[in-house]
N, C-alpha and C positions, 0 to 999 in steps of 0.2 A: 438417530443417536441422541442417547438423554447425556445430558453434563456428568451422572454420573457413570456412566459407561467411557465416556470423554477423560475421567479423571483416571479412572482405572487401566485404561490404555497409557497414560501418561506414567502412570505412575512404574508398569510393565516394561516399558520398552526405553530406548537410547534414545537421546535428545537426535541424534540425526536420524532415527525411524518415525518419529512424530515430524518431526521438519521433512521429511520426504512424505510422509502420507496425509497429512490434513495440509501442508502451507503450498507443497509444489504439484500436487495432484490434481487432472484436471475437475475433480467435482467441488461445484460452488454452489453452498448451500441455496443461496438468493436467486439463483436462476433456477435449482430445482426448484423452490418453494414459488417462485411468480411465472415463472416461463411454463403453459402447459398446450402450447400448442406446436411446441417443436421439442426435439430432442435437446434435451439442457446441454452438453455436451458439442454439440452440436453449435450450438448458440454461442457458449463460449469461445471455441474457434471463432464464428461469423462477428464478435464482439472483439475480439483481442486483431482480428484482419482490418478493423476498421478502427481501432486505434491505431497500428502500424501505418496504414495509410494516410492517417490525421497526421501523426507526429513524426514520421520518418522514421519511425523505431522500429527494427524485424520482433516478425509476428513472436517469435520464441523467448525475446527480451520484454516480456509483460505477461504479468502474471495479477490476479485480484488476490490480496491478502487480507486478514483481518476478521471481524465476524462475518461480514458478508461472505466471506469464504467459507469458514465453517462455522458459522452461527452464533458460537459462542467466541467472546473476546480468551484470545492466548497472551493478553498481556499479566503480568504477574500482579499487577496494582487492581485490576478490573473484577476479579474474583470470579471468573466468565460470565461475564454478563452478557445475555443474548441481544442480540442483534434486532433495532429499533427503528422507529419511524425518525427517529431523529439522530440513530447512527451514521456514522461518517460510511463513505467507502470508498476504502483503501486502494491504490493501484500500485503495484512497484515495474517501474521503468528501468532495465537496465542498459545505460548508454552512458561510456567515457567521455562523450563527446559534449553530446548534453549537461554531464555532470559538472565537466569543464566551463558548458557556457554560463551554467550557475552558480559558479564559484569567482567565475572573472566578473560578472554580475553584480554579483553580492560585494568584491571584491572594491569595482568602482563607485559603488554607492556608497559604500563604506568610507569614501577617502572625502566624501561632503556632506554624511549626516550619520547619526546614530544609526545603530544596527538594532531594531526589536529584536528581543530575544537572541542576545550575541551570542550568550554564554551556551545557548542551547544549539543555536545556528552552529556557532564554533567546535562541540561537542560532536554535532552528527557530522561535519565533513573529516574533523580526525579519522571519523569510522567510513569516510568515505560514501556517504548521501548527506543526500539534502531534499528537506520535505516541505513540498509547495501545498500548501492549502488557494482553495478558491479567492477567498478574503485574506491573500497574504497584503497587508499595508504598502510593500516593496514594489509592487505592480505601478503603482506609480511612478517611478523612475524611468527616468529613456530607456535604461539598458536592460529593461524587462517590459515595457512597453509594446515587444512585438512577441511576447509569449502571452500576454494579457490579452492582445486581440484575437489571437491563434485560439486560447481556452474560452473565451465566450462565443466563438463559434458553433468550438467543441461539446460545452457541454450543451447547449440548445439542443443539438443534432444525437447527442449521449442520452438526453431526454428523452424525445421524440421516440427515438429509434430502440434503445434498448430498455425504457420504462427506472433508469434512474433515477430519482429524484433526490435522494441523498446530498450532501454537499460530497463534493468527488476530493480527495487527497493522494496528490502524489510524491511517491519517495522515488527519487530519484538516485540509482547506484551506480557507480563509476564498474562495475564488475559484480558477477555471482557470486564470491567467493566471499564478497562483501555483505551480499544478501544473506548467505549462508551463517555468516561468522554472527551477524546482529540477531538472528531469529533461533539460533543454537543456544548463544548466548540468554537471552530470552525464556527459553523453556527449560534451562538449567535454572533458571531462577524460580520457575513457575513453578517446577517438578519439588526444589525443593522447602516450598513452601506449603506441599500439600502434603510432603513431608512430616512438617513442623506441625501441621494438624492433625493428626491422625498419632 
């Protein structure tokens, strides 16, 4: 798929038929493009079984988004810029429970020192996630201290095992509905900015 074929599709269809066929579909551009000795497909299931087993999360609440999914960035700011040696990659976790332990987290930290980036922190849990980077500064607190040991395990073994090397980011969603609303949202803006060009 060229970007231009990518905008053209965008531009043709409903924000929930591009959120159903590039964001929730199981083809991931980075595993067809680096995995060639297994079925990509394939992989992706045997990748999303062994996060659910890492983090408690069921196999069906994790999904990889982003470019690494499909190549080019679907952010509206990014103007799809393809997917790099030094692109992040994306994972969305969906779990209430988690979402919860990151917001009481966030919560307690809060009541003894400044929040990095509140205003942004505070932004994505109105909408219901919260996006944990590798290098979040907050890992050092007690009440994420056993999520910090858990992710340097993880991604050694994410390394190893499935040839990530990217820094890994996860968006954590209390529900699908939530994944849905921010990534609809999203391509409405995307869509009609290609709009505004043309």
């Amino acid at each position: 798929m060229t970007v231009e074929e990518l905008k053209d599709f965008i531009q043709q269809n409903t924000e929930k038929e591009i959120y159903e066929r590039y964001l929730l579909g199981q083809d991931v551009w980075y595993f067809q493009e680096n995995i060639k000795e297994e079925d990509p497909l394939l992989y992706y299931d045997k990748f999303k079984k062994f996060i659910s087993s890492k983090l408690n999360i069921h196999f069906h609440n994790i999904s990889i988004i982003g470019s690494a999914k499909t190549k080019f960035s679907f952010s509206p700011i990014k103007n799809f810029k393809e997917f790099h040696e030094n692109s992040d990659f994306d994972i969305v976790l969906v779990s209430n429970d988690l979402f919860m332990y990151f917001w009481s987290a966030f919560y307690h930290i809060s009541q003894n020192q400044r929040i990095k980036n509140y205003t942004s922190l505070t932004s994505s849990v109105f909408r219901k996630f919260i996006s944990v980077k590798d290098d979040d500064p907050h890992y050092e607190s007690e009440a994420l201290k056993s999520w910090q040991r858990k992710l340097t395990e993880f991604k050694t073994q994410l390394q190893l095992e499935y040839k990530i090397y990217s820094d890994v980011n996860y968006r954590i969603y209390a529900n699908w509905e939530s994944v849905e609303s921010y990534h609809l949202n999203g391509i409405k803006k995307l869509k009609e900015k290609l709009n505004e060009t043309n």
